[in-house]
BARO-829221 format. One record per residue (C-alpha): residue number from 0; residue in three letters; x, y, z. Coordinates in pm, 1 decimal. Example, Ala and Ser with C-alpha at 12.3 -4.5 7.8 and 13.67 -1.06 7.14 Angstrom:
% BARO-829221
resi->0	resn->ALA	c1->1230.0	c2->-450.0	c3->780.0 $
resi->1	resn->SER	c1->1367.0	c2->-106.0	c3->714.0 $
***
This chain:
% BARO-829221
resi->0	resn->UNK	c1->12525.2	c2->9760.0	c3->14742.2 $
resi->1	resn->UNK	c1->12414.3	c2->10109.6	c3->14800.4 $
resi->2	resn->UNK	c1->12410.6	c2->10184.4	c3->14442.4 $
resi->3	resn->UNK	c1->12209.9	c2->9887.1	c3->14311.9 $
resi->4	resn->UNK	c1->11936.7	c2->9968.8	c3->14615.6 $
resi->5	resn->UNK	c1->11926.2	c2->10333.0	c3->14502.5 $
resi->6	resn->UNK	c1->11926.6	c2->10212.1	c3->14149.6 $
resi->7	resn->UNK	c1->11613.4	c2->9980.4	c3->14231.7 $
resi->8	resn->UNK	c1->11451.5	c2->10299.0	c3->14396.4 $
resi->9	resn->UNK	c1->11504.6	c2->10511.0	c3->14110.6 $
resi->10	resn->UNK	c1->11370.7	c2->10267.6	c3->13923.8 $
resi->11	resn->UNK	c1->11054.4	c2->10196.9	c3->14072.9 $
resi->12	resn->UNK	c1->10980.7	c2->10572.8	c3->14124.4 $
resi->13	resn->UNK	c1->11067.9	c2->10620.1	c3->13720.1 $
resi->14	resn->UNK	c1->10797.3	c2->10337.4	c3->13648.3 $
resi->15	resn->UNK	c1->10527.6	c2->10456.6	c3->13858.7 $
resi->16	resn->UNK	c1->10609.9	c2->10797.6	c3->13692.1 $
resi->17	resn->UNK	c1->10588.0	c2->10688.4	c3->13369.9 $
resi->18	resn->UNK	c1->10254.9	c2->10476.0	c3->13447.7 $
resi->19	resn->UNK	c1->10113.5	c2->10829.1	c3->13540.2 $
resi->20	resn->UNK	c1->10201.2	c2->10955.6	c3->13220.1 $
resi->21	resn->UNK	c1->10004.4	c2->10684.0	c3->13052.6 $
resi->22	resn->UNK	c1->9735.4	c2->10772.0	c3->13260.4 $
resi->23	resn->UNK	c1->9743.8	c2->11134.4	c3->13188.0 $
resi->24	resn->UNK	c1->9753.4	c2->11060.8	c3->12804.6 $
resi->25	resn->UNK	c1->9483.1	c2->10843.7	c3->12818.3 $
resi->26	resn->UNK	c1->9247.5	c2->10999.6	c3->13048.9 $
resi->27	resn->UNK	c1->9343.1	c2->11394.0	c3->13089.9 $
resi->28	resn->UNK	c1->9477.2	c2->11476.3	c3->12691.3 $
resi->29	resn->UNK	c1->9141.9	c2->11447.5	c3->12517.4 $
resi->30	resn->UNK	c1->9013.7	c2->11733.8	c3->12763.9 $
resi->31	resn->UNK	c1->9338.4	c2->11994.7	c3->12684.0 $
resi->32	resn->UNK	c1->9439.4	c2->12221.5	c3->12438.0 $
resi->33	resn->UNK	c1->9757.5	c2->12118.7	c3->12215.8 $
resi->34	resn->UNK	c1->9940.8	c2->12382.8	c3->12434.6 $
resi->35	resn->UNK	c1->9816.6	c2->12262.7	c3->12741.8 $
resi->36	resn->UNK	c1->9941.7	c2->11858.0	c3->12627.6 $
resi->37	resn->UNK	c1->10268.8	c2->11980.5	c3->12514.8 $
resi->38	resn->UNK	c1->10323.9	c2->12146.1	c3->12864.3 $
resi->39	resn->UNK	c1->10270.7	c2->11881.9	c3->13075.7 $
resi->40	resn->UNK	c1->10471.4	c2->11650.8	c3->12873.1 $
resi->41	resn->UNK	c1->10764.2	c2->11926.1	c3->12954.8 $
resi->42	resn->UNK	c1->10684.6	c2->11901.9	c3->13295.9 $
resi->43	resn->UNK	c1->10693.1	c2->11496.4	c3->13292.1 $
resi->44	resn->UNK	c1->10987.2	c2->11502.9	c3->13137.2 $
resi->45	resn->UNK	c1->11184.8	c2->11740.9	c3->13358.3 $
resi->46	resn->UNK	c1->11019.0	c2->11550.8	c3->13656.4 $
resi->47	resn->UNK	c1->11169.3	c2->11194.1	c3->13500.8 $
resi->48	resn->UNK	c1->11511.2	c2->11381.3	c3->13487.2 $
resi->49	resn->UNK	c1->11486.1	c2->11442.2	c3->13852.4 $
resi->50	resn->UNK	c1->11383.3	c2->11090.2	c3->13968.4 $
resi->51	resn->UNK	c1->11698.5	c2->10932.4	c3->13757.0 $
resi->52	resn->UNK	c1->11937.4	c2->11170.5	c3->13915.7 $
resi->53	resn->UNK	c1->12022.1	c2->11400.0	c3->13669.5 $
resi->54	resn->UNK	c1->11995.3	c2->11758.2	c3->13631.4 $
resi->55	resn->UNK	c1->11888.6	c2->11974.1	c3->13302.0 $
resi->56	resn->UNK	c1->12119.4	c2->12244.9	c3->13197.5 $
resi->57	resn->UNK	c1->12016.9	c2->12431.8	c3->12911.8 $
resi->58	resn->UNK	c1->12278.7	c2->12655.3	c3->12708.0 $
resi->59	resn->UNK	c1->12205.3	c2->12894.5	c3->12428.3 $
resi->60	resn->UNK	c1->11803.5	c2->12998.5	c3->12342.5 $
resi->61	resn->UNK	c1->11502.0	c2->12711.2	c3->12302.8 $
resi->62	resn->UNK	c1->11290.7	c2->12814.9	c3->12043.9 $
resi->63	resn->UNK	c1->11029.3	c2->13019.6	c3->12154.8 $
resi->64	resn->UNK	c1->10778.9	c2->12912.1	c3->11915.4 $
resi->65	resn->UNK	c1->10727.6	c2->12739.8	c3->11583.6 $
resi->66	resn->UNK	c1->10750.2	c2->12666.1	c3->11295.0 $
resi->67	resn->UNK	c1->11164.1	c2->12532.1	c3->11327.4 $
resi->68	resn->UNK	c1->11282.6	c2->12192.6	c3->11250.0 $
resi->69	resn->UNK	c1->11553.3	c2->12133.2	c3->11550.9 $
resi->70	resn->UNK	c1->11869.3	c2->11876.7	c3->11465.9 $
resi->71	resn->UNK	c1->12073.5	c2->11732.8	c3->11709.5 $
resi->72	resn->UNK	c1->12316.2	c2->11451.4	c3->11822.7 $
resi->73	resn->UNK	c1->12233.0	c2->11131.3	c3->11891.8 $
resi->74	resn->UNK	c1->12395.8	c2->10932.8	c3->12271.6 $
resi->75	resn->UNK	c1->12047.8	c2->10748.6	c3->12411.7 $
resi->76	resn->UNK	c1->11730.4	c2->10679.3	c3->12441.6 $
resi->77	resn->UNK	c1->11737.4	c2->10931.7	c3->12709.8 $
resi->78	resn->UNK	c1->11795.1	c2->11215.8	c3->12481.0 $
resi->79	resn->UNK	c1->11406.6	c2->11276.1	c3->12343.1 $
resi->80	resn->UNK	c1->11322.9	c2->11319.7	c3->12731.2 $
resi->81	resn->UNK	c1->11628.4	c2->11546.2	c3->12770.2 $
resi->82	resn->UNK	c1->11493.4	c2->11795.1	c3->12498.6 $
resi->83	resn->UNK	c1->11136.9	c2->11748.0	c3->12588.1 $
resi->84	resn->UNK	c1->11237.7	c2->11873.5	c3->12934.8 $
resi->85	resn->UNK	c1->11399.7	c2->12164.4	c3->12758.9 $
resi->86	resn->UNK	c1->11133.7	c2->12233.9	c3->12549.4 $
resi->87	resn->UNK	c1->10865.6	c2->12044.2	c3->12354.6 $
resi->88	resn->UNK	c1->10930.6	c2->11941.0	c3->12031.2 $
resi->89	resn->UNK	c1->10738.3	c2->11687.7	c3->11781.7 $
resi->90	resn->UNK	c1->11001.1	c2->11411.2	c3->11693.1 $
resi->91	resn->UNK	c1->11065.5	c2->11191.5	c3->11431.4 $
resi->92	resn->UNK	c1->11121.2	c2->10863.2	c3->11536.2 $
resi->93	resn->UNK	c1->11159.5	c2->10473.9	c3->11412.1 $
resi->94	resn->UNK	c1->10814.4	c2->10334.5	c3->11371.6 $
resi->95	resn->UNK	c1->10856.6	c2->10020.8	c3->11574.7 $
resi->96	resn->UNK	c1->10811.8	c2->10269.8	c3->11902.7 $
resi->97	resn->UNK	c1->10479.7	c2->10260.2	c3->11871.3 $
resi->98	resn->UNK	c1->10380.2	c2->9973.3	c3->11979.7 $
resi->99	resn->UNK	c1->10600.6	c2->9956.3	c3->12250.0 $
resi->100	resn->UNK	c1->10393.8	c2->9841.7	c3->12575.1 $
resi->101	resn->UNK	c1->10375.6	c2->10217.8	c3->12755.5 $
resi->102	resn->UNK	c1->10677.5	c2->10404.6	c3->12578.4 $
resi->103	resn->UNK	c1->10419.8	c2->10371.6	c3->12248.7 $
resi->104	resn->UNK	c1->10160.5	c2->10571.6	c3->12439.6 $
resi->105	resn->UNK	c1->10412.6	c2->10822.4	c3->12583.3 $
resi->106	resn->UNK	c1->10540.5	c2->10868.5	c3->12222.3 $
resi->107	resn->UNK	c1->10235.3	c2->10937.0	c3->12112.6 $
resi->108	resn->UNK	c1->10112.2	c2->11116.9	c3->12337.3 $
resi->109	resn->UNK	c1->10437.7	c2->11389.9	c3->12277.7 $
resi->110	resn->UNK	c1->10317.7	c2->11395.0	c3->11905.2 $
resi->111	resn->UNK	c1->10580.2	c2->11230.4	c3->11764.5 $
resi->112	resn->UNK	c1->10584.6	c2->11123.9	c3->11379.1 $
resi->113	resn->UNK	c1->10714.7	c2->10792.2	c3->11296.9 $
resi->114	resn->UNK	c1->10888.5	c2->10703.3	c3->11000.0 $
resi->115	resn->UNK	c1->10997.5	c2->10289.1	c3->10849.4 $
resi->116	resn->UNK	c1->11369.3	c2->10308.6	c3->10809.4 $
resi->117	resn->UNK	c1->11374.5	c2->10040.8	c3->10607.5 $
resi->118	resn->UNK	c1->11182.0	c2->10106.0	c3->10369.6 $
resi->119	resn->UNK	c1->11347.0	c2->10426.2	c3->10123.1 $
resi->120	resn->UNK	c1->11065.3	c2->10537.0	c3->10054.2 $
resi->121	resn->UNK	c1->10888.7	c2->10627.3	c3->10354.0 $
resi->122	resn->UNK	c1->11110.6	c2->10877.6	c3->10366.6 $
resi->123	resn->UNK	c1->10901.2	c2->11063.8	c3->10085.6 $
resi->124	resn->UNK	c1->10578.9	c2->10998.1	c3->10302.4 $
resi->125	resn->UNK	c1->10755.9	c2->11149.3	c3->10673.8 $
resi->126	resn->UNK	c1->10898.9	c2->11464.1	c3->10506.0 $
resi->127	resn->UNK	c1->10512.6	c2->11582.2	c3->10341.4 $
resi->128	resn->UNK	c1->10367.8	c2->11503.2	c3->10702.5 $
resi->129	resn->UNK	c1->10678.0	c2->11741.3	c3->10888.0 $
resi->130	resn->UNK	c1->10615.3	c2->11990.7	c3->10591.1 $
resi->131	resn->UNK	c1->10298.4	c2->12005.2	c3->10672.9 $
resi->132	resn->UNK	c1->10324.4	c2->12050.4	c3->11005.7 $
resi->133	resn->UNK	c1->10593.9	c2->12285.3	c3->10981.2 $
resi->134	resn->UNK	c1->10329.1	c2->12495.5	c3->10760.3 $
resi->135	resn->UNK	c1->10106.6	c2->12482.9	c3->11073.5 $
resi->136	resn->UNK	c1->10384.1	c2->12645.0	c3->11334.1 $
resi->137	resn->UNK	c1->10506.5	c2->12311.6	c3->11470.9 $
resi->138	resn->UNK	c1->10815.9	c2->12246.3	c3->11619.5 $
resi->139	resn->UNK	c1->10977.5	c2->11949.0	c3->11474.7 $
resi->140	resn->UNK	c1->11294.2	c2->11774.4	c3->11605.1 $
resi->141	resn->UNK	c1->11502.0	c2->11495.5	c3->11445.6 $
resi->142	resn->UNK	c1->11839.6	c2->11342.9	c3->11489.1 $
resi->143	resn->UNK	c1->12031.2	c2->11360.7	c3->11144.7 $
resi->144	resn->UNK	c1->12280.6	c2->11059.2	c3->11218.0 $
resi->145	resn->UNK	c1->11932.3	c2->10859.0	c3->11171.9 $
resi->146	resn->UNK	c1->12110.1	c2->10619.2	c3->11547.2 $
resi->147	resn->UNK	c1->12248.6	c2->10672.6	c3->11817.3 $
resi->148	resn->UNK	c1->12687.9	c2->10744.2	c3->11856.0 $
resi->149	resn->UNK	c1->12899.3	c2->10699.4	c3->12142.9 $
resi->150	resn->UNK	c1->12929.9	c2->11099.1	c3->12159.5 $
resi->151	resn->UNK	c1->13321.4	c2->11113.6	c3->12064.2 $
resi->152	resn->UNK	c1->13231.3	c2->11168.0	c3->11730.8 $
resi->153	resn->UNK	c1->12923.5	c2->11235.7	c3->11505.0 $
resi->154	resn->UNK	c1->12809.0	c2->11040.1	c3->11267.3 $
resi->155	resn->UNK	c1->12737.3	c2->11177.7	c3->10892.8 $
resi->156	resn->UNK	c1->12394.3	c2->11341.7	c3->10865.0 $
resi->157	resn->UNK	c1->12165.0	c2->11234.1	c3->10614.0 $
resi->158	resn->UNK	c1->11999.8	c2->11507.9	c3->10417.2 $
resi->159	resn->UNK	c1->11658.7	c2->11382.5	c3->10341.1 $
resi->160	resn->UNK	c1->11484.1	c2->11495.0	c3->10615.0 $
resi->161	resn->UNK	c1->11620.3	c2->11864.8	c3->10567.0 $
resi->162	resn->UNK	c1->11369.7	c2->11932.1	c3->10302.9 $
resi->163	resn->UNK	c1->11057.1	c2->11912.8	c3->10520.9 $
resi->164	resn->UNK	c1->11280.6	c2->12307.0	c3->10595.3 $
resi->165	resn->UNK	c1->11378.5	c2->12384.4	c3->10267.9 $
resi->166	resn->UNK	c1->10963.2	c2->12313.3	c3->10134.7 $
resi->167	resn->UNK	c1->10801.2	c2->12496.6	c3->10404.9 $
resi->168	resn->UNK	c1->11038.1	c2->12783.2	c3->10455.8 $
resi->169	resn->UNK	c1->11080.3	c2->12694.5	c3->10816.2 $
resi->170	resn->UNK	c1->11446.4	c2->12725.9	c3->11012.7 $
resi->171	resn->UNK	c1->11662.5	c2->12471.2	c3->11078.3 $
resi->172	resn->UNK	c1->11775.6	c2->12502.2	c3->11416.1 $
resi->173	resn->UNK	c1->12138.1	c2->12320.2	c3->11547.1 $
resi->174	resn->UNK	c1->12144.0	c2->12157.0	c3->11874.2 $
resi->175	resn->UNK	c1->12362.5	c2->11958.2	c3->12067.1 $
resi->176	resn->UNK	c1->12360.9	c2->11709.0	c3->12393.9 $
resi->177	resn->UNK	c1->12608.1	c2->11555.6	c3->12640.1 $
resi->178	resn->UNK	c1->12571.5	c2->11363.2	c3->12939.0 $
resi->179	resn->UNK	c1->12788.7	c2->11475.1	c3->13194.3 $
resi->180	resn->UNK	c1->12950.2	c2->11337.6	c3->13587.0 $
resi->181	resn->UNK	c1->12787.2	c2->11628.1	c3->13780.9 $
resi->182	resn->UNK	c1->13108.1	c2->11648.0	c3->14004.6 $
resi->183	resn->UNK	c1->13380.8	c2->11643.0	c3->13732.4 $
resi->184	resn->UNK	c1->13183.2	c2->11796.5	c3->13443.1 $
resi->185	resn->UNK	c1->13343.4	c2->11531.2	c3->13257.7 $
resi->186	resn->UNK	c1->13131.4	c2->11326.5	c3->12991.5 $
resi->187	resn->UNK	c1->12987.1	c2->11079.2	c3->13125.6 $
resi->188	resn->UNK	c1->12883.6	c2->10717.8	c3->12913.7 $
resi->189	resn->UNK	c1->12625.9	c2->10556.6	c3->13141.1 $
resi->190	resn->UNK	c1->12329.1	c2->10655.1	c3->12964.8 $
resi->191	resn->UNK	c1->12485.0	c2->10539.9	c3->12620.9 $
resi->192	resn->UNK	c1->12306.9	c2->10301.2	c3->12411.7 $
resi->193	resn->UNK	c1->12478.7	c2->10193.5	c3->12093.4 $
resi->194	resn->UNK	c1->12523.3	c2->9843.7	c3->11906.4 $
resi->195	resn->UNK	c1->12502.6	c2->9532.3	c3->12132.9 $
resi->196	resn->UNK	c1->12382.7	c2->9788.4	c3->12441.8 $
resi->197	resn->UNK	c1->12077.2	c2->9614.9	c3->12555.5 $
resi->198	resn->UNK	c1->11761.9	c2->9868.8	c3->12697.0 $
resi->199	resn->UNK	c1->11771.2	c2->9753.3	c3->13006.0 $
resi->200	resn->UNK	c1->12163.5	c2->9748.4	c3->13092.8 $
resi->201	resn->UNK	c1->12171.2	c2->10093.1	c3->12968.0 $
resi->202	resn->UNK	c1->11860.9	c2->10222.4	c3->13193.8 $
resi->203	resn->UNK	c1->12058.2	c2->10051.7	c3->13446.2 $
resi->204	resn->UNK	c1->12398.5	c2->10161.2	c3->13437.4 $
resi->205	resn->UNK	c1->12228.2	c2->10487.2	c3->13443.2 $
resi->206	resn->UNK	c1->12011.2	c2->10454.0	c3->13758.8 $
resi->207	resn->UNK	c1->12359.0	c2->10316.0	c3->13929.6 $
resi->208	resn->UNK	c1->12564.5	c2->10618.3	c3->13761.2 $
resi->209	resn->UNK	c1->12644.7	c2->10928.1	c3->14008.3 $
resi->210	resn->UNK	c1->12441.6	c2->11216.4	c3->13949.3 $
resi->211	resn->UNK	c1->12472.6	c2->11327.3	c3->13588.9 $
resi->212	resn->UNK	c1->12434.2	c2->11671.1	c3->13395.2 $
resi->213	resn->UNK	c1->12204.4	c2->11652.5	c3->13059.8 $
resi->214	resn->UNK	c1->12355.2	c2->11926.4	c3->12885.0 $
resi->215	resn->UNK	c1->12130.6	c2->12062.0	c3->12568.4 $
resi->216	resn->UNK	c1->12337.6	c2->12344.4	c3->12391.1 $
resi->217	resn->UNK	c1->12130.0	c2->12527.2	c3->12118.1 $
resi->218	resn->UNK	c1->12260.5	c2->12732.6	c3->11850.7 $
resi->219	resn->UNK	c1->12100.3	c2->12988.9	c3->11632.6 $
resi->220	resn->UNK	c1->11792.9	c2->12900.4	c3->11359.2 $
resi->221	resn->UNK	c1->11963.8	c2->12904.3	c3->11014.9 $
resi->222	resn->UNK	c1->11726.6	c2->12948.8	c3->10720.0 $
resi->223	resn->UNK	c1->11680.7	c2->12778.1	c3->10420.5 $
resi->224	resn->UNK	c1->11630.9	c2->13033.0	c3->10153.0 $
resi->225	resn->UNK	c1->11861.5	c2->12915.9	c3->9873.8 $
resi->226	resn->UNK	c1->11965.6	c2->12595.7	c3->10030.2 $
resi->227	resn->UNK	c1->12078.7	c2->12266.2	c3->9892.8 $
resi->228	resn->UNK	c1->12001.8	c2->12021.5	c3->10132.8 $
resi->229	resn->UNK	c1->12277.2	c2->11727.3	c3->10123.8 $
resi->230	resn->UNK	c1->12583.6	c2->12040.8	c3->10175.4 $
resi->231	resn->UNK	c1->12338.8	c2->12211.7	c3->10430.9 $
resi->232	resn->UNK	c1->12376.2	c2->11892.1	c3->10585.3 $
resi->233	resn->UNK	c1->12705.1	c2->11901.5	c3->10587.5 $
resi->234	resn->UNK	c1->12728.9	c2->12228.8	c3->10718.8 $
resi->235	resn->UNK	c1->12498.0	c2->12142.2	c3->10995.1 $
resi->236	resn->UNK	c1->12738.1	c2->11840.9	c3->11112.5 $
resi->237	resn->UNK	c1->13044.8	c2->12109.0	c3->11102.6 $
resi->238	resn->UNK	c1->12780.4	c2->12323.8	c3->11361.0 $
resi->239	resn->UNK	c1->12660.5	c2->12060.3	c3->11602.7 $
resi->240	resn->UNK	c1->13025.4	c2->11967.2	c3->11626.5 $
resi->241	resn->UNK	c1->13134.3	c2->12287.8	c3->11727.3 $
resi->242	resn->UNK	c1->12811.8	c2->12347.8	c3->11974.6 $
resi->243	resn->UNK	c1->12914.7	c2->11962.6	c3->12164.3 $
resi->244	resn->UNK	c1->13298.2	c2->12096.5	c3->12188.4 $
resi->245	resn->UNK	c1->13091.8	c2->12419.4	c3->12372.0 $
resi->246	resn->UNK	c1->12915.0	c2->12226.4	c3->12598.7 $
resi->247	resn->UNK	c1->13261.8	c2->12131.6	c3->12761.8 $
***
């Protein structure tokens, strides 16, 4: 019983925190600078991390500054927030977010490009618009395994979206995130959302969960001089590997 009422408090704290992100999109963004807007949506996101009970620890070096395209693993639909918190990154994401009721204005507001799976093609279309913005000092972040894994294992990494790096000259930077039990350090799956999960059972499982760790382990910026992009992805599944085992 305690656990589903602090569950339902955490929850309607999250929503009214998210409704003044809306707000602040709507309303505030047109008035700031990019740096300014990319800022506060650090600061939202560390604040959402806070109201759902779980605390941000960061391993290894954020990027300072741009241009780097940052890969990591894929657990949730918590992890954008996760890295956000860390530090602000444009993301790549399915085009259905947005127009989402709220999440599509959050989304946009963070910058984020969106790309139609299924269609091959768009593929082509997404990786001119991250070149480009690569060219122009952006941070870019995507998640290589294209959906989310239950986190014992990584999915293969397709290579396509590698050559936004390889055509602008920008990094590639490895990353890597686990959700942990803050008492036992050991990995926790509440916040998992994979196959039949539904939205809202995983949101809620982790509002009921004990407080959790959102571990984000960087690695070092590779760069792409030389590089053929489906074994560099390859590589880079052999790296994130190795920085999840760290994060233990």
């Amino acid at each position: 019983m305690f656990h589903s009422l602090k569950a339902c408090w955490r929850l309607l704290h999250a929503i009214a925190h998210a409704l003044a992100g809306w707000w602040t999109i709507r309303f505030t963004f047109p008035g700031l600078s990019q740096p300014e807007r990319n800022a506060r949506v650090q600061a939202w996101s560390k604040r959402m991390l806070e109201i759902m009970g779980i605390t941000l620890k960061v391993q290894g070096a954020p990027p300072p500054e741009g241009p780097v395209l940052l890969i990591c693993n894929h657990l949730s639909w918590l992890d954008i927030t996760c890295i956000h918190a860390a530090r602000h990154v444009r993301f790549v994401s399915k085009s259905d977010v947005k127009n989402w009721p709220l999440i599509g204005t959050l989304s946009n507001g963070s910058g984020t490009l969106y790309i139609e799976r299924e269609r091959r093609r768009d593929a082509l279309r997404v990786v001119h618009h991250m070149t480009e913005a690569l060219c122009n000092g952006d941070l870019i972040g995507v998640f290589p395994e294209g959906t989310t894994s239950d986190g014992r294992g990584l999915l293969p990494f397709h290579a396509n979206l590698l050559q936004a790096a390889i055509s602008s000259g920008a990094p590639v930077l490895p990353a890597a995130l686990r959700f942990a039990d803050a008492a036992t350090g050991e990995t926790s799956q509440a916040p998992r959302y994979i196959d039949d999960d539904s939205l809202a059972a995983s949101l809620w499982n982790t509002l009921r969960a004990p407080p959790l760790l959102a571990i984000v382990r960087f690695g070092e910026p590779q760069h792409p001089h030389g590089r053929e992009r489906r074994a560099w992805a390859q590589s880079l599944h052999e790296d994130v590997q190795q920085l999840r085992r760290e994060t233990h």
